[in-house]
C-alpha positions as CSV (number, residue, x, y, z in Angstrom):
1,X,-16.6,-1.1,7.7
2,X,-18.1,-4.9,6.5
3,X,-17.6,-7.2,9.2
4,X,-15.3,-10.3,7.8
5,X,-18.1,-13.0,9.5
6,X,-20.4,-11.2,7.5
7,X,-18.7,-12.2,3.9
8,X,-20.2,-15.0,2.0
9,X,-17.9,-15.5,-1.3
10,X,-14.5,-15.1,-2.2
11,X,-12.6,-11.2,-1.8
12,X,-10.0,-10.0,-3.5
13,X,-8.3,-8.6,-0.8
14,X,-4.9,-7.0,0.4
15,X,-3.2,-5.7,3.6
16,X,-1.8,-2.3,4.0
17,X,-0.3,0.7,6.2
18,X,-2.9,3.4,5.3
19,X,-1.4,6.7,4.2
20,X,0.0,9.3,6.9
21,X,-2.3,12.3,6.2
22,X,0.6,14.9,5.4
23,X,2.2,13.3,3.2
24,X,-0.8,12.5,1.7
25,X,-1.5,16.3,1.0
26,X,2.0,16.2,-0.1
27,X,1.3,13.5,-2.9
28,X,-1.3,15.5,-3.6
29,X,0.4,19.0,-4.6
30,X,2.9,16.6,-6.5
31,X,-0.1,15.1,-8.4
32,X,-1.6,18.7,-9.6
33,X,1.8,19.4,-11.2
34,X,2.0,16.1,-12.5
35,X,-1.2,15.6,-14.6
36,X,0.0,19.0,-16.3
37,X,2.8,16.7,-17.7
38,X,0.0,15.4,-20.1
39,X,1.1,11.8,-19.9
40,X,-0.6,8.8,-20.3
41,X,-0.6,7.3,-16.5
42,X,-3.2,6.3,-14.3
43,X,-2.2,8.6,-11.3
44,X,-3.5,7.3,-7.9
45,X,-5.8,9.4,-6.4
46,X,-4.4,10.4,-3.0
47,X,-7.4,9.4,-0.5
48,X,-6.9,5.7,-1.8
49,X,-2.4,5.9,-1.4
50,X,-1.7,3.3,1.2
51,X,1.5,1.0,1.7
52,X,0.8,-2.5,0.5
53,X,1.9,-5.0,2.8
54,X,1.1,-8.2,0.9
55,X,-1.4,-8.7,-1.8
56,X,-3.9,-11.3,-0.9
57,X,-5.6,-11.7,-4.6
58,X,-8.8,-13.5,-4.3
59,X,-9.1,-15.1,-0.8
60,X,-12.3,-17.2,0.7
61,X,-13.8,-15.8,3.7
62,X,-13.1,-18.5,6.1
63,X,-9.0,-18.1,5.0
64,X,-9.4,-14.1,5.2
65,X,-11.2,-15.5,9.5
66,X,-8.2,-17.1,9.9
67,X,-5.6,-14.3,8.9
68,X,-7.6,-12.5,11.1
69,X,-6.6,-13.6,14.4
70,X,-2.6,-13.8,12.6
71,X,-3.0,-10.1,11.9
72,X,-3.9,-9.1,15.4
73,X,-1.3,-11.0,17.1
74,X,1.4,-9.5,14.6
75,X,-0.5,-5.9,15.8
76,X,-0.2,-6.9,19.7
77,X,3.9,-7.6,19.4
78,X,4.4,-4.5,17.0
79,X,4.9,-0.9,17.3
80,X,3.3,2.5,15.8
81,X,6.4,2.7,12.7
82,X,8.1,6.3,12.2
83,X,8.0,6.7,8.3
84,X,9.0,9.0,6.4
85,X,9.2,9.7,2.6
86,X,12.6,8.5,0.8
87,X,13.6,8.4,-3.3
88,X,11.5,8.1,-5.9
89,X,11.7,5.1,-8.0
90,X,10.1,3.1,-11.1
91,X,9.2,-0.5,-11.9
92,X,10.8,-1.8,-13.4
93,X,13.3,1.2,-14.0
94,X,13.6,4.6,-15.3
95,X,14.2,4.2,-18.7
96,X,11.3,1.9,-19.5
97,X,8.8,3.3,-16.7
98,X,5.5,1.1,-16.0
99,X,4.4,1.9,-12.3
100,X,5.8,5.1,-10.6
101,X,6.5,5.2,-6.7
102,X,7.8,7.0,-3.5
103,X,10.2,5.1,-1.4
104,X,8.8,4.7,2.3
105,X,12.0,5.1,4.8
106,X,11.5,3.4,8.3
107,X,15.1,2.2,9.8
108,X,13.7,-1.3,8.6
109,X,10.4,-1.1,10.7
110,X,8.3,-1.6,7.9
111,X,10.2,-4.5,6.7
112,X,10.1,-6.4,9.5
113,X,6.3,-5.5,9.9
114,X,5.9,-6.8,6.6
115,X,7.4,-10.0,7.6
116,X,5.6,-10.6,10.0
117,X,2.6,-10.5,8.0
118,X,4.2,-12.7,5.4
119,X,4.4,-15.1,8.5
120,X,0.8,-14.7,9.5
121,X,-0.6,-15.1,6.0
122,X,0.9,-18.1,5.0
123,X,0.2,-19.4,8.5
124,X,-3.5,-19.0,7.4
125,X,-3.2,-20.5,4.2
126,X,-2.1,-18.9,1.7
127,X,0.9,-19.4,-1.0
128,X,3.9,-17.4,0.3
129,X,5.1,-14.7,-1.6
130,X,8.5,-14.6,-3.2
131,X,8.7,-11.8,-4.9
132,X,11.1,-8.9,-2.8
133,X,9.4,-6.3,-0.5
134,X,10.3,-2.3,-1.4
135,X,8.1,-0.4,1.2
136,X,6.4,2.3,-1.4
137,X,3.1,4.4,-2.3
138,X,2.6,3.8,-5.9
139,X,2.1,7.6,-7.6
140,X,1.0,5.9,-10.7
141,X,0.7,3.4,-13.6
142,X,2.4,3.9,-17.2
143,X,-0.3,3.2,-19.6
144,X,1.7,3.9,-22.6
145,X,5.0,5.6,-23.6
146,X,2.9,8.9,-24.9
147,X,4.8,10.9,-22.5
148,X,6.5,8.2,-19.9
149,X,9.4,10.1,-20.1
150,X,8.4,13.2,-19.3
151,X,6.2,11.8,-16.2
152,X,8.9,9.7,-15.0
153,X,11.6,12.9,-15.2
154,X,8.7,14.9,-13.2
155,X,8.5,12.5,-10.4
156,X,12.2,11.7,-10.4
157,X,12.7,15.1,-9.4
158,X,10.0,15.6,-6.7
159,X,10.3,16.0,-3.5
160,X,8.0,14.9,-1.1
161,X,7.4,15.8,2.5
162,X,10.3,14.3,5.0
163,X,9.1,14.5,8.2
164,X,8.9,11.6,10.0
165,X,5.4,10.5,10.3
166,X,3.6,8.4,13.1
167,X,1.7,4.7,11.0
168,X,-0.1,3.2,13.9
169,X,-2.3,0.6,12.4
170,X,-2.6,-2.7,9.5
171,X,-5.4,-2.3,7.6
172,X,-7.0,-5.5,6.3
173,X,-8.9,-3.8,2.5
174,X,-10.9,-4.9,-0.1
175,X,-10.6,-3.9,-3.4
176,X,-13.3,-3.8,-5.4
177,X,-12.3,-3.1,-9.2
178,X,-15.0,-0.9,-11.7
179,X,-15.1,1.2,-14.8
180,X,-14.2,3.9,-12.4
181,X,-10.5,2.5,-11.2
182,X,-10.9,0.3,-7.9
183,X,-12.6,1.1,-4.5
184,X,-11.0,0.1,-1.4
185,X,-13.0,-0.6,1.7
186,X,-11.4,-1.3,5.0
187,X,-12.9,-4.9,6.1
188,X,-10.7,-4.7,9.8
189,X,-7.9,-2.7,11.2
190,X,-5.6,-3.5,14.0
191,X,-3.7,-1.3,16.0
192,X,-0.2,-1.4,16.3
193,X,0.8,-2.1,20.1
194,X,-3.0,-2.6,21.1
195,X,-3.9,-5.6,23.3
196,X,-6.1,-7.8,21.2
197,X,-9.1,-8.5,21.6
């Protein structure tokens, strides 16, 4: 894990609820059926699926040191979240399919997590977001509309894994893009209930 005071130029950077790891394998079944579909989507590869939280963009190191001590007092008032898997969906809908996506269910946990670290970024600097929250793991990325449909008909009638499952910590990332699709590296994570530190 880099250590932020160790960064020196500016990181494009965003703030997430990492995966829980069954329905991770779960996402991962539903991806081997999937690429059979022969579609032109960009699927996510499972080890990398995480909840995005808010999208930072490119952020200076001293902005991403002051988030820092915002996202570990949002950690110290929350809670571990019990998630579970809801609907499939598509941006922006099914007929015209760009990003497929599995709803995340939480009684309104995650929303309110996601508040708070609306509250805490913008309390470090940076523009607020406006755009609406939907707590989802994106599946994958339309690239064309050679096969759209029959992607989007495949996922719509998926079922993931329902069981409730335990998130217990923010992860701060960094994405790193390449010819390869992007890299993510965890640059701090802060658990959820923890006493700061």
């Amino acid at each position: 894990m880099e250590e932020l005071h160790d960064l020196t130029g500016p990181v494009r950077a965003f703030i997430a609820l990492p995966c829980p790891e069954a329905l991770r394998r779960s996402i991962a079944a539903g991806l081997e059926e999937w690429r059979g579909v022969h579609a032109d989507v960009a699927w996510t590869d499972p080890r990398k699926t995480h909840l995005t939280l808010r999208f930072l963009g490119e952020a200076d190191p001293d902005r991403l040191r002051r988030l820092d001590a915002g996202l570990r007092e949002v950690a110290r008032r929350g809670r571990p979240v019990e998630a579970r898997a809801g609907a499939t969906g598509a941006f922006p809908g099914w007929d015209r399919p760009r990003v497929l996506w599995l709803g995340v269910e939480s009684g309104g946990a995650v929303e309110r997590l996601a508040e708070d670290v609306e509250a805490a970024t913008r309390a470090a600097g940076f523009d607020p977001d406006e755009r609406r929250f939907t707590p989802h793991l994106t599946l994958g990325r339309v690239r064309s509309s050679r096969g759209a449909r029959r992607a989007a008909a495949a996922v719509r009638s998926w079922e993931a894994d329902r069981r409730p499952q335990r998130v217990d910590e923010i992860v701060l990332y960094r994405s790193r893009l390449g010819p390869g699709g992007s890299r993510h590296d965890a640059l701090a994570a802060y658990r959820l209930g923890a006493p700061g530190r």
